[in-house]
Phi, psi and omega in degrees: 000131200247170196274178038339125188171152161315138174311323211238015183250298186300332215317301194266050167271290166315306156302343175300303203284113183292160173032024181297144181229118177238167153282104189259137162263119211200122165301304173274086199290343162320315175313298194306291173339298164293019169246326198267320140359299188276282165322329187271339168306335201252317182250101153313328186268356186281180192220119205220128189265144160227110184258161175277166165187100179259151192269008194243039156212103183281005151277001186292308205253046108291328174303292167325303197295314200301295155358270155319300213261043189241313166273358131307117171268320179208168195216112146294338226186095180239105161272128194236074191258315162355100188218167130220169187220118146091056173256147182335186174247130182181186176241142150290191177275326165348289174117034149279132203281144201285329170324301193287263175023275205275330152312327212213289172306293177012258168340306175295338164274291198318290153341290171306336213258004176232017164290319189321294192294324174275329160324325170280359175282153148335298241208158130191167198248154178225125177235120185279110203295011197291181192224169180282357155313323201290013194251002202266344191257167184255160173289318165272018194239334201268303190274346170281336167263346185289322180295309194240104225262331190297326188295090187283126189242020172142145158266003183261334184302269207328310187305314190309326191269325182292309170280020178259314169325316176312286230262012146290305200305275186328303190290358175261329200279313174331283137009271161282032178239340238277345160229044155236215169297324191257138209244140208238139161184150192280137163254095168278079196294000185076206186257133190262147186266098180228171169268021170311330191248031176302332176263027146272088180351277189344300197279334207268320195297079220276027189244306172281334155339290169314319174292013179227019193287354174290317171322267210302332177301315171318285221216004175248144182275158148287164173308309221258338165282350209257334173285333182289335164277341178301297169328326188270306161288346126007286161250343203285198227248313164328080174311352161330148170220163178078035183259185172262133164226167189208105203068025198044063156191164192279164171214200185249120156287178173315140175292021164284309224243012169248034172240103184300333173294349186279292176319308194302321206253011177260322172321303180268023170282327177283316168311301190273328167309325207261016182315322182310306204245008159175162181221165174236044202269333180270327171321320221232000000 
C-alpha cells in the first residue's frame, strides 16, 4: 500500500521502512528526483514514485489524483504537508489568493479525489500539516478572507487562516468519515529548519540567520525532528480520528475548531467558494 505526501514530509519514512512504497508529490520533479535518489540510497527496498503536483492549478491537482488511481488500488496514508508562508500577495491562475490555495483549498480537492483509493485500503490514514498559527485568527477573520481573497490583511493573518482552516477541515471531514476506513487528523510538526521561510526576510537573510543560531538550536527542529510527529499520526496505534497532535502526542486545538457547527458551516462555505471547480457530493 503505497504512502502519498510532499517529498520533504516523508523523506526519513522511507528510511525507517523496509519495502515501502511512496508517492513524492513535487512541484519541481527534478527535486523529487534527487530525493527519490537519495532515499534508494539509503533504502534498495523502497519502491518510490515521483509525481508532478502544483497545488496552486486545480488541474495539476485533478491530474495528479486521475493519475494515482489509475495506477493505484489503494493509499494507506496521504499527508497533506505542502504549505507556504509569508509568500508575495498574489492569485493563481485559479483566482485565489496563493497562501489560502496552496495551504488549504488545494489540499481540500486532493484530499476528496483520493478518498476512493484510501477507502480501499483496510486501514488508512489521512495527515493534515498544521500549525500553532491557527490559534492566532479569528473564525471571521478566517471567513472573510475565504469570501474575499483580494482583501489582503497580512501575511501572517492569511498564513494563520489558512491552517485554521486545515484543523476545521480535519475535523468535518473526520466527521463524515467517521463509518469507514479513514481515519483524518490534524499535525502541528512545531517550527522545523525547512524552506519554508525563504520569502521571510529574518530567515531568508543569510547575515541574520546567522545572527540567530542560538535561538534556532533552541527552539527550531530538525527535518528529521519535525517529521516524527507525522510519523506518529501515522502509525500509532490509536485510532481517533478529528484529533489535533502535537509533539507525538494529542492536544488541544483552537477552541474554534471544537465547535461542530462551525466546522459543518466553514466546510460548506468552501464547497461554494470552490462550486465552479468541484463538489464532493459523490465523494465523502
Amino acid at each position: 500500500m503505497p504512502i502519498c505526501g510532499c517529498h520533504d514530509t516523508l523523506f526519513f519514512w522511507f528510511q525507517k521502512t523496509l519495502g515501502a512504497t511512496v508517492v513524492l508529490a513535487c512541484r519541481s520533479i527534478e527535486k523529487g528526483l534527487e530525493t527519490k535518489t537519495h532515499i534508494l540510497s539509503k533504502n534498495r527496498k523502497a519502491k518510490v514514485f515521483v509525481k508532478h503536483l502544483d497545488l496552486c492549478s486545480f488541474s495539476s491537482v485533478v491530474k495528479f489524483c486521475d493519475t494515482l488511481n489509475l495506477e493505484f488500488s489503494e493509499i494507506y496514508g496521504l499527508v497533506n504537508n505542502a504549505g507556504v508562508f509569508y509568500h508575495p500577495h498574489g492569485t493563481t491562475e485559479d483566482g485565489f489568493e496563493v497562501t489560502l490555495q496552496t495551504n488549504y483549498l488545494g489540499p481540500f480537492i486532493l484530499t476528496h479525489h483520493l478518498l476512493k483509493l484510501l477507502k480501499q485500503s483496510i486501514h488508512a490514514r489521512v495527515v493534515n500539516v498544521v500549525s500553532d498559527e491557527h490559534r492566532r485568527v479569528s473564525i471571521n477573520q478566517l471567513i472573510a478572507i475565504t469570501k474575499n481573497q483580494a482583501d489582503f490583511k497580512g501575511h501572517f493573518v492569511h498564513y494563520g487562516a489558512s491552517k485554521l482552516a486545515l484543523v476545521l477541515f480535519t475535523r468535518e471531514l473526520a466527521r463524515k468519515l467517521q463509518n469507514t476506513n479513514v481515519i483524518v487528523n490534524s499535525v502541528d510538526p512545531g517550527n522545523v529548519e525547512t524552506a519554508i521561510y525563504r520569502n521571510f526576510f529574518p530567515l531568508s537573510n543569510p547575515l541574520l540567520y546567522a545572527l540567530q543560531w542560538i535561538i534556532r538550536v533552541v527552539v527550531v527542529k530538525t527535518p528529521t525532528e519535525g517529521c516524527q510527529t507525522l510519523l506518529h499520526a501515522l502509525l500509532t496505534p490509536n485510532r481517533t480520528t478529528g484529533q489535533y497532535y502535537s509533539d507525538c502526542k494529542l492536544a488541544l486545538s483552537s477552541p474554534i475548531a471544537a465547535d461542530e457547527r462551525i466546522c459543518r458551516e466553514y466546510y460548506q462555505l468552501t464547497l461554494e467558494v470552490l462550486s465552479n471547480w468541484f463538489t464532493t457530493e459523490s465523494e465523502c
